[in-house]
ZADO-1210 file (C-alpha; in nm, 4 decimals, padded with zeros to 6 digits):
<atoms>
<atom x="02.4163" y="01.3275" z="-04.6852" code="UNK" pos="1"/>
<atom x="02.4127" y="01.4017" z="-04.3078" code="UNK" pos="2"/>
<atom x="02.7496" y="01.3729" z="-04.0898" code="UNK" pos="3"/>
<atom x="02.7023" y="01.0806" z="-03.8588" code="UNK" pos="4"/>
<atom x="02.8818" y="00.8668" z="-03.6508" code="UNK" pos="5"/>
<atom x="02.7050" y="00.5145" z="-03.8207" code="UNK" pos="6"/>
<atom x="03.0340" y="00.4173" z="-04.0682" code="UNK" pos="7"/>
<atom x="03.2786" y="00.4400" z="-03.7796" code="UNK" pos="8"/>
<atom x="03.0594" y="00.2689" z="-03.5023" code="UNK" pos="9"/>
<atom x="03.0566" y="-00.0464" z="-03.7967" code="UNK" pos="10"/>
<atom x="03.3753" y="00.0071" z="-03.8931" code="UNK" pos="11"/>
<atom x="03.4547" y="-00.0438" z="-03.5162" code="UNK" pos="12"/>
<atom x="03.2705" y="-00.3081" z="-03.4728" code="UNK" pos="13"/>
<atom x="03.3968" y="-00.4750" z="-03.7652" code="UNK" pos="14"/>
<atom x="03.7893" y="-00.4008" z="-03.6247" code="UNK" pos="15"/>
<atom x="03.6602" y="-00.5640" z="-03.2864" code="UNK" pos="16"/>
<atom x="03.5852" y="-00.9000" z="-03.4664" code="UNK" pos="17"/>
<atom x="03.8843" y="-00.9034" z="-03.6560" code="UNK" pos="18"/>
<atom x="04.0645" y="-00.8483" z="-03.3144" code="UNK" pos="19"/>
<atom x="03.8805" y="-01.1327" z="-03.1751" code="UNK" pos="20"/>
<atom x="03.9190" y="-01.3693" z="-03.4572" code="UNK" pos="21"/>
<atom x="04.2840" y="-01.3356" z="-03.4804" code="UNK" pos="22"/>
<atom x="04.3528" y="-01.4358" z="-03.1292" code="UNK" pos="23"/>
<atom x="04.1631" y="-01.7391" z="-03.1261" code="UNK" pos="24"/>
<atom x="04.3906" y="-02.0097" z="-03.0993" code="UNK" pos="25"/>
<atom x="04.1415" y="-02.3455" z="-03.2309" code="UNK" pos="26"/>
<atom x="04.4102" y="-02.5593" z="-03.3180" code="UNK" pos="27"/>
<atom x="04.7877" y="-02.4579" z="-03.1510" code="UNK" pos="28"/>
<atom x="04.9321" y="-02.2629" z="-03.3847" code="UNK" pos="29"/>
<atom x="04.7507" y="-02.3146" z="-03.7089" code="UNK" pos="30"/>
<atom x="04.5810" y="-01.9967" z="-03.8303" code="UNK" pos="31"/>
<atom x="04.1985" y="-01.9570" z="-03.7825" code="UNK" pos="32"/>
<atom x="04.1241" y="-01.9550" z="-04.1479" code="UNK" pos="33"/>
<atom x="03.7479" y="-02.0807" z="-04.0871" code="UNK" pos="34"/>
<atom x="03.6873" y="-01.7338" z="-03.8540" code="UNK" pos="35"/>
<atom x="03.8760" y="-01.5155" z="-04.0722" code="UNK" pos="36"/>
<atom x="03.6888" y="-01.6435" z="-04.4043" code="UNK" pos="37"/>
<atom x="03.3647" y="-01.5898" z="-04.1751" code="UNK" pos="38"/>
<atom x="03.4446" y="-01.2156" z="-04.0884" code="UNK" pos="39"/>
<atom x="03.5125" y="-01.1922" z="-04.4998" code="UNK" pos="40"/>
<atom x="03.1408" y="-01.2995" z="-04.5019" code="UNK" pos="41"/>
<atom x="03.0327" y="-01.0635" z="-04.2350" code="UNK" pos="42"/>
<atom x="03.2401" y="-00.7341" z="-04.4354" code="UNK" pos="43"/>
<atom x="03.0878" y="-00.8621" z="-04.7511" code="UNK" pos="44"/>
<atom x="02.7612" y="-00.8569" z="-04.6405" code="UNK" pos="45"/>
<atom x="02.7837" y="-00.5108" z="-04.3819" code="UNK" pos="46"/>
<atom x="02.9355" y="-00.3525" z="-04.7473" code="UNK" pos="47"/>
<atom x="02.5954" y="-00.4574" z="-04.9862" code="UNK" pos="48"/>
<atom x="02.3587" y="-00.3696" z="-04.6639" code="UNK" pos="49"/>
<atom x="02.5142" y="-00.0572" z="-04.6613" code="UNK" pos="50"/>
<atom x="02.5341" y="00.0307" z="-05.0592" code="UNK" pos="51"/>
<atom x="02.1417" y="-00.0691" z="-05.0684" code="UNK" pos="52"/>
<atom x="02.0773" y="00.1634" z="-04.7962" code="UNK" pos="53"/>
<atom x="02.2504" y="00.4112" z="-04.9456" code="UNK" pos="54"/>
<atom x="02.0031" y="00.3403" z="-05.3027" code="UNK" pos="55"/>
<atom x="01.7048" y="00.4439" z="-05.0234" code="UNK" pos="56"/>
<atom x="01.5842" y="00.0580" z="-05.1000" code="UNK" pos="57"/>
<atom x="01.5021" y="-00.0039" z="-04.7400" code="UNK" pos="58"/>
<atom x="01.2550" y="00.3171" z="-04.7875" code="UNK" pos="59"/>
<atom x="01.1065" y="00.2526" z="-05.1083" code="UNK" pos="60"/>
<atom x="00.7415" y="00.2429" z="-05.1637" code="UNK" pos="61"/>
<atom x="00.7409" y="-00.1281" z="-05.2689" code="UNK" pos="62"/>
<atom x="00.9261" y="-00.2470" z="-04.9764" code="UNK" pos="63"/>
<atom x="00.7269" y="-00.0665" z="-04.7800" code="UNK" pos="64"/>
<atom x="00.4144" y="-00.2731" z="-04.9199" code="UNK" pos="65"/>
<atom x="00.5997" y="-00.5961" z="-04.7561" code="UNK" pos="66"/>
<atom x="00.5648" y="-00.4930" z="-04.3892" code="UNK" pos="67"/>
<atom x="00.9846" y="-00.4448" z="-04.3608" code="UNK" pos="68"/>
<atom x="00.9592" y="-00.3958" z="-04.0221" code="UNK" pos="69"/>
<atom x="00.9226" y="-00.7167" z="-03.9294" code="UNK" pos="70"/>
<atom x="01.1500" y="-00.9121" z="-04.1199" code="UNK" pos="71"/>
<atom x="01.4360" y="-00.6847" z="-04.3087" code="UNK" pos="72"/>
<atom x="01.6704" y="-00.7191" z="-04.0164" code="UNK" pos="73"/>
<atom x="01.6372" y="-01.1039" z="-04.0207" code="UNK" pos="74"/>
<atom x="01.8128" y="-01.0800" z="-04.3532" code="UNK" pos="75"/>
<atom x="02.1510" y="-00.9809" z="-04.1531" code="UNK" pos="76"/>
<atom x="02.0983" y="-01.2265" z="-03.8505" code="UNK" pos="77"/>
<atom x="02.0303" y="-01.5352" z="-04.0879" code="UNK" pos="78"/>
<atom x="02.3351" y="-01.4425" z="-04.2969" code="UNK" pos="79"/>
<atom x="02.5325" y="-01.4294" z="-03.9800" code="UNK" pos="80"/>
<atom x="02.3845" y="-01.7211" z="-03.8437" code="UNK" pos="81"/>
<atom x="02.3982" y="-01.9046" z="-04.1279" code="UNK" pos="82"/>
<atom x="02.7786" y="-02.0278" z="-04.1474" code="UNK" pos="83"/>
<atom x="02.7284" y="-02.0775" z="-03.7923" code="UNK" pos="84"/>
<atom x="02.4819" y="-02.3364" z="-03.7852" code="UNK" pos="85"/>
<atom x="02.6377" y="-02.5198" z="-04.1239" code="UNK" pos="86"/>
<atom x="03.0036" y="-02.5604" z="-04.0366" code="UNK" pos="87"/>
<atom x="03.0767" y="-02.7518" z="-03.7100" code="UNK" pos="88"/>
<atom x="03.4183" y="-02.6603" z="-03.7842" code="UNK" pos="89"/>
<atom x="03.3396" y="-02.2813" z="-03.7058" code="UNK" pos="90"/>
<atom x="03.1219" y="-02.3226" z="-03.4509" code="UNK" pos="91"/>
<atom x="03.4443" y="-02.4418" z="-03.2637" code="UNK" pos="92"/>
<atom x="03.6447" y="-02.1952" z="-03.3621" code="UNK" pos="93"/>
<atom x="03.3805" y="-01.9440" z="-03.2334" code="UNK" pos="94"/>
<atom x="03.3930" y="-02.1396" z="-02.9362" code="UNK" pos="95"/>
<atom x="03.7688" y="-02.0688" z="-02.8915" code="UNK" pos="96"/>
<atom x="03.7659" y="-01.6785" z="-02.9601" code="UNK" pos="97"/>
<atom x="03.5083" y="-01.6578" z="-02.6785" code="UNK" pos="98"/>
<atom x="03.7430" y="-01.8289" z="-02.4594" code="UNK" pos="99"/>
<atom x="04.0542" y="-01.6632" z="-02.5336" code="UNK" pos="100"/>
<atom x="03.8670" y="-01.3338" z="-02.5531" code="UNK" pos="101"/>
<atom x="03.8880" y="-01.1688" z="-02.1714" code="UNK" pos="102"/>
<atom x="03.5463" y="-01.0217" z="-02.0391" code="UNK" pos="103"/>
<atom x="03.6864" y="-00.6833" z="-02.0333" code="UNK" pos="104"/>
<atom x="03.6979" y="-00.7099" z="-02.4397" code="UNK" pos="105"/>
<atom x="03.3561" y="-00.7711" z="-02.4656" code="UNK" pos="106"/>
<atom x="03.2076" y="-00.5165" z="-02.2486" code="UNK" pos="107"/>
<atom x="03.4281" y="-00.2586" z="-02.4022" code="UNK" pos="108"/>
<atom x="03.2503" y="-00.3720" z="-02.7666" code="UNK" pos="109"/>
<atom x="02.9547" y="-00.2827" z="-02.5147" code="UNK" pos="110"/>
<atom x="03.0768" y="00.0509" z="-02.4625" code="UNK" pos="111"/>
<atom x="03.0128" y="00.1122" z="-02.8110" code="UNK" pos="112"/>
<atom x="02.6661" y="00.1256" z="-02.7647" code="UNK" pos="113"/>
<atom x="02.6566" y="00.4849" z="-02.5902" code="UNK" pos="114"/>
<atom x="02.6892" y="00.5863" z="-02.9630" code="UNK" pos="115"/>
<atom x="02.3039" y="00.5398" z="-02.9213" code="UNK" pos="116"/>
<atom x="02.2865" y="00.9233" z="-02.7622" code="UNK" pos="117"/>
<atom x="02.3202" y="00.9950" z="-03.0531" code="UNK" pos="118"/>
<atom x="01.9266" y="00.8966" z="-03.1720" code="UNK" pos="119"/>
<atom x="01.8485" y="01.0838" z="-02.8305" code="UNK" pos="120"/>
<atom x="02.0143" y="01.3611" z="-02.9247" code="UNK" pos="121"/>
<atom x="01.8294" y="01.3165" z="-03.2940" code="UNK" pos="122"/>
<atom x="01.4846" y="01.2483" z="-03.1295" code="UNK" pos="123"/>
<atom x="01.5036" y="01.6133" z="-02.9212" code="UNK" pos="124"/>
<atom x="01.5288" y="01.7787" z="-03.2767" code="UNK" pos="125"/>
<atom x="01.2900" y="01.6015" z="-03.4312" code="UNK" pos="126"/>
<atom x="01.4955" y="01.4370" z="-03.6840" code="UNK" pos="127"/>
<atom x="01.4514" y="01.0821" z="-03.4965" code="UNK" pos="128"/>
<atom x="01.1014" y="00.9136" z="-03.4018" code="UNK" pos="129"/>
<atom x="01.0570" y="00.9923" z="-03.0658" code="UNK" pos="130"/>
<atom x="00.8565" y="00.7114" z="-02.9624" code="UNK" pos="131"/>
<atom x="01.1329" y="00.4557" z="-03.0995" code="UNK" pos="132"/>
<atom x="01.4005" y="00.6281" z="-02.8769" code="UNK" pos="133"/>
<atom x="01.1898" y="00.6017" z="-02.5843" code="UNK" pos="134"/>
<atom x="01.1312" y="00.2126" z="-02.6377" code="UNK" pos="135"/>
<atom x="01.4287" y="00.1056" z="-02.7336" code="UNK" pos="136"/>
<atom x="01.7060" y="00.3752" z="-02.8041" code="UNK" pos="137"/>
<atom x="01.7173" y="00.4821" z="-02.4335" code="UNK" pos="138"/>
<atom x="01.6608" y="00.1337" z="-02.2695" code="UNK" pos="139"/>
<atom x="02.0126" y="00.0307" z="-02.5354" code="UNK" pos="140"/>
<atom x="02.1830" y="00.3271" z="-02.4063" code="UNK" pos="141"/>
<atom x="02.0955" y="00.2667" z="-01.9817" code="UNK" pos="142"/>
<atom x="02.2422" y="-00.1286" z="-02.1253" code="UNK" pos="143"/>
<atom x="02.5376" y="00.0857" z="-02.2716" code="UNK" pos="144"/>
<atom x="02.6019" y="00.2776" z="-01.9286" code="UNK" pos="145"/>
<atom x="02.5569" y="-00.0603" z="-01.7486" code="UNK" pos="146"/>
<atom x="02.8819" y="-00.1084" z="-01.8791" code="UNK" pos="147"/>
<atom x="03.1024" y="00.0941" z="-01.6425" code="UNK" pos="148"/>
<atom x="02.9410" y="-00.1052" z="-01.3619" code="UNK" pos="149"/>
<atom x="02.9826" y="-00.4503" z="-01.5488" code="UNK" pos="150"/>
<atom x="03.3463" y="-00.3480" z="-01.5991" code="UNK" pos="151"/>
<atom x="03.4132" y="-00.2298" z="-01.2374" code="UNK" pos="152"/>
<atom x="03.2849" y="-00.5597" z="-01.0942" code="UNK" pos="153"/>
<atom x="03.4993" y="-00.7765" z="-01.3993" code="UNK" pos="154"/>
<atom x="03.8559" y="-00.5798" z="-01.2642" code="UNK" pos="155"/>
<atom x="03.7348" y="-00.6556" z="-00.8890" code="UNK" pos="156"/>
<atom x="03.6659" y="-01.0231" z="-00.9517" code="UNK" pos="157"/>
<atom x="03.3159" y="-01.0045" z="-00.8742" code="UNK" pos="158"/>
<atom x="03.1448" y="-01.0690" z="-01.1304" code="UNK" pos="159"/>
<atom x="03.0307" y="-01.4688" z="-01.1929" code="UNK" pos="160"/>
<atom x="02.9865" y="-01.6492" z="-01.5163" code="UNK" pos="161"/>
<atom x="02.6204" y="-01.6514" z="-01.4102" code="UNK" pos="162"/>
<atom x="02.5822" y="-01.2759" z="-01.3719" code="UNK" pos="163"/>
<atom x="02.7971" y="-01.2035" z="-01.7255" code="UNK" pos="164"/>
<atom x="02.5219" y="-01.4523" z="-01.9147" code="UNK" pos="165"/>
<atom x="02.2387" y="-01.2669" z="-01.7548" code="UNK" pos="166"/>
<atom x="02.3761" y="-00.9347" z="-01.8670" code="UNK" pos="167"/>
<atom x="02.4576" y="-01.0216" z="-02.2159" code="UNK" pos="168"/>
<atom x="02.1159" y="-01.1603" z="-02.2640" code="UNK" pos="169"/>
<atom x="01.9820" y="-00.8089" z="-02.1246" code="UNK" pos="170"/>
<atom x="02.1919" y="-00.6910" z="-02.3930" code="UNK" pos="171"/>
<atom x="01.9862" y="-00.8949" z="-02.6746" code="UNK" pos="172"/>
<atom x="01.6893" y="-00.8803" z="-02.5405" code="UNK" pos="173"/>
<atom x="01.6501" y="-00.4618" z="-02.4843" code="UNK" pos="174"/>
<atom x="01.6762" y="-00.4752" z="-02.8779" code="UNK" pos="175"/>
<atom x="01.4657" y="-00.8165" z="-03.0006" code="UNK" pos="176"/>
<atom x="01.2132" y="-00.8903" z="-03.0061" code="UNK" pos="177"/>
<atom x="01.0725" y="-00.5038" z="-02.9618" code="UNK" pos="178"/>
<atom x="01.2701" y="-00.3188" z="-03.2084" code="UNK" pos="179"/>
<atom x="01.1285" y="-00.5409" z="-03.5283" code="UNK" pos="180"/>
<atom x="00.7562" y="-00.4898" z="-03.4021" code="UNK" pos="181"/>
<atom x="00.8091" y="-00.1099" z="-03.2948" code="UNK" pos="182"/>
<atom x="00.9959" y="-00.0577" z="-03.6533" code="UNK" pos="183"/>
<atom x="00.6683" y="-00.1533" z="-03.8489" code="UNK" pos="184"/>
<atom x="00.4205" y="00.0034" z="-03.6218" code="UNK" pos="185"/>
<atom x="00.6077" y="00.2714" z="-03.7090" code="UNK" pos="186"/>
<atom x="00.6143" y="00.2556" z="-04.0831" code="UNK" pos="187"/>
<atom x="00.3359" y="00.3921" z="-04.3518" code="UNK" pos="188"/>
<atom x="00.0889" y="00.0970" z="-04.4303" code="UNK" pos="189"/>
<atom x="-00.2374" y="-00.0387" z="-04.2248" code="UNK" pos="190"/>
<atom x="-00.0359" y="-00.1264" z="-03.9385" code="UNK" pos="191"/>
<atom x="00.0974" y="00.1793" z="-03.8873" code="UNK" pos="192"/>
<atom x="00.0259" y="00.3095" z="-03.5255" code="UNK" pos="193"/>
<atom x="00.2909" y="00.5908" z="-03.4586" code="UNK" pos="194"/>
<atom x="00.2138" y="00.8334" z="-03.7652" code="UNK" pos="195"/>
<atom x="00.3735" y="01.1188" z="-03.5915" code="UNK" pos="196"/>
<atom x="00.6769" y="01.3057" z="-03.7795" code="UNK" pos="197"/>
<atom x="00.9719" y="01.1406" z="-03.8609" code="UNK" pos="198"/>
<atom x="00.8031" y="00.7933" z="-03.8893" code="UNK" pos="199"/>
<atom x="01.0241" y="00.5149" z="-03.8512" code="UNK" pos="200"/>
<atom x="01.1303" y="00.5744" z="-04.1896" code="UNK" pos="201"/>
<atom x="01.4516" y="00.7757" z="-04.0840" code="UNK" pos="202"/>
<atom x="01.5650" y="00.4520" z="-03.9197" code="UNK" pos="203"/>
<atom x="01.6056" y="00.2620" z="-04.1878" code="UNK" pos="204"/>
<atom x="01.6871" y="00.5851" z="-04.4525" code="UNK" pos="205"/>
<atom x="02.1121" y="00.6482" z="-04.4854" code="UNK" pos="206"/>
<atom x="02.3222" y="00.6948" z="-04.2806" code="UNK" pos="207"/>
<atom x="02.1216" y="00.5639" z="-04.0234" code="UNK" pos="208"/>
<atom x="02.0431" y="00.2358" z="-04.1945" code="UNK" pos="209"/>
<atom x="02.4042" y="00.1429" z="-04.1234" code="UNK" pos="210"/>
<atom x="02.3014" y="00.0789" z="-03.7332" code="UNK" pos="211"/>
<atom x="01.9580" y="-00.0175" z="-03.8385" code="UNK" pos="212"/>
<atom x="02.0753" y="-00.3239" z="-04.0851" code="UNK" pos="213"/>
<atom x="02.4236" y="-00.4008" z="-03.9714" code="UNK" pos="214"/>
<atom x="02.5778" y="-00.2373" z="-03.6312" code="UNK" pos="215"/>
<atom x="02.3086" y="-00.3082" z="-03.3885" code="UNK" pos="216"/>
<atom x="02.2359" y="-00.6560" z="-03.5326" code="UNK" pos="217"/>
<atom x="02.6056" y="-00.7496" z="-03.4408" code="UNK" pos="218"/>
<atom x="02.5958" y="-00.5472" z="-03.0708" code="UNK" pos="219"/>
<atom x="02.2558" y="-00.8598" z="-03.0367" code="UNK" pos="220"/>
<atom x="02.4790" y="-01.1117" z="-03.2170" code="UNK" pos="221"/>
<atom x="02.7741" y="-01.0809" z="-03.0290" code="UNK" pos="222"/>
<atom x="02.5980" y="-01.0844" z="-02.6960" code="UNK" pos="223"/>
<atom x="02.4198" y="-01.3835" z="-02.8290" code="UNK" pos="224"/>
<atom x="02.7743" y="-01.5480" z="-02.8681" code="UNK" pos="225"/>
<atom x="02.8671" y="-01.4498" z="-02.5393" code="UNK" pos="226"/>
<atom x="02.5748" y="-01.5813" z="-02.3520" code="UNK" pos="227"/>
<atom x="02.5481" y="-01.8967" z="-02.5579" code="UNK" pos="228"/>
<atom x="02.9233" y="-02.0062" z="-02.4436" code="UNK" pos="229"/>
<atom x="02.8682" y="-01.9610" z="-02.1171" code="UNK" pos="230"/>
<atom x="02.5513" y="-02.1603" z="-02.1300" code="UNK" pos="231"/>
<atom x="02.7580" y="-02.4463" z="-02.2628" code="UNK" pos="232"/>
<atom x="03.0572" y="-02.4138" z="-02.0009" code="UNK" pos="233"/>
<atom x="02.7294" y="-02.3670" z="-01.7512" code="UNK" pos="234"/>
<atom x="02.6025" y="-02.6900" z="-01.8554" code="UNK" pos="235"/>
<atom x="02.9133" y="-02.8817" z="-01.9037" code="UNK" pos="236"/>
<atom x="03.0685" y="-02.8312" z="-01.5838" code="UNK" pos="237"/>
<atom x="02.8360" y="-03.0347" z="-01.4266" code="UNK" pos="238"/>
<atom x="02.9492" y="-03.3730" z="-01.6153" code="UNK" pos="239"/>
<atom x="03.3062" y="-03.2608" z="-01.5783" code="UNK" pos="240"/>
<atom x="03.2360" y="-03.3116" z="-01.1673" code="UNK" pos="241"/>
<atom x="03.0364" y="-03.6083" z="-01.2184" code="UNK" pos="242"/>
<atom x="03.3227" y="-03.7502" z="-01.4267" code="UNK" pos="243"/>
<atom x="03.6031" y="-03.6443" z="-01.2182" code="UNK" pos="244"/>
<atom x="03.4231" y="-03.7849" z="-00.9226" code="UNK" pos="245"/>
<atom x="03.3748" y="-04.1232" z="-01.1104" code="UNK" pos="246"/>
<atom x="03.7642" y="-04.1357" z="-01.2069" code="UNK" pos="247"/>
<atom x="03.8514" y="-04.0718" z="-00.8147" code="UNK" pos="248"/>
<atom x="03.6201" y="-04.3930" z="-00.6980" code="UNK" pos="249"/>
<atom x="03.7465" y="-04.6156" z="-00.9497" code="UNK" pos="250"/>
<atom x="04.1073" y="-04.5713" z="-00.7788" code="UNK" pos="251"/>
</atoms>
């Protein structure tokens, strides 16, 4: 097995949640059993993905035959999204971590993301497709560097609501919808378009699999989470002022 960073960048990410999670405070002081069960979930799931990447299943001829590409990474967003979408009760409590979470915490989980030099660094010796790296791996690692700028307006109060929902949806959007249809055009079958050596194969063969099935899926998630609770505070605030304004002409 190859030394790589993969197991530590998810075992980050995985310590980030946790981090997150535990601060939320949804009701006073009561524990937030719904997140914490839901990050159970998430480890659960992150430790099968990674033991069936590990069996080479996500390379095997008869997945191959099922244009993977295109749908294998769906697995991990609908068994995020999932718990999300059933339990009002969480979707609240997600609601809370964002807003006891400070900005600064989520573009340091950001930061992570300049672990992507190390595909660059695998794509200059050939042991990385090259034309994956230059479609998506360097356009997630400029988003990475963004960062530092992100951060620097955040600590000099610069930076609006409006500007941090913008840059998280960047954030989602350098990966999906391009990395899905750039995976299978890269994979053996008839729609296979970039044939050259290493196919896209050696993204989804172990270690690598690791940030192919479970890290950069939550880097898009998270950013996701972000973005989508501004959007609500975005469109809330409105009614608030209508509201208030109400309350002050009816005394």
């Amino acid at each position: 097995m190859k030394l790589s960073l993969t197991p530590f960048l998810l075992i980050t990410e995985l310590a980030f949640l946790l981090f997150v999670f535990q601060n939320a405070k949804p009701n006073r002081n009561v524990p937030p059993w719904r997140l914490m069960a839901f990050w159970v979930w998430i480890v659960f799931y992150a430790g099968v993905a990674t033991y069936l990447g590990y069996l080479g299943v996500y390379v095997s001829e008869v997945l191959l035959n099922y244009y993977p590409g295109f749908w294998l990474q769906s697995i991990t967003v609908t068994a995020c999204i999932t718990p999300v979408l059933m339990s009002g009760g969480l979707r609240h409590d997600l609601r809370s971590a964002v807003d006891a979470t400070m900005w600064e915490h989520w573009i340091y989980f950001n930061m992570l993301r300049l672990a992507a030099v190390g595909t660059l660094v695998g794509a200059s010796r050939n042991s990385f497709p090259i034309y994956f790296e230059l479609l998506v791996g360097i356009p997630d690692l400029l988003f990475a560097l963004s960062t530092f700028w992100i951060l620097k307006r955040t600590k000099a109060d610069r930076l609006s609501s409006r500007q941090f929902f913008y840059w998280n949806l960047i954030g989602a959007f350098v990966i999906v919808p391009a990395a899905p249809l750039l995976l299978q055009l890269g994979l053996p079958g008839p729609l296979q378009v970039f044939d050259a050596q290493p196919d896209a194969r050696a993204v989804f063969a172990f270690p690598m699999s690791i940030a192919a099935m479970i890290g950069v899926p939550l880097f898009v998630l998270v950013n996701l989470l972000v973005a989508w609770r501004l959007f609500e505070q975005r469109t809330k605030q409105p009614v608030k002022i209508k509201q208030t304004l109400e309350l002050r002409r009816l005394k």
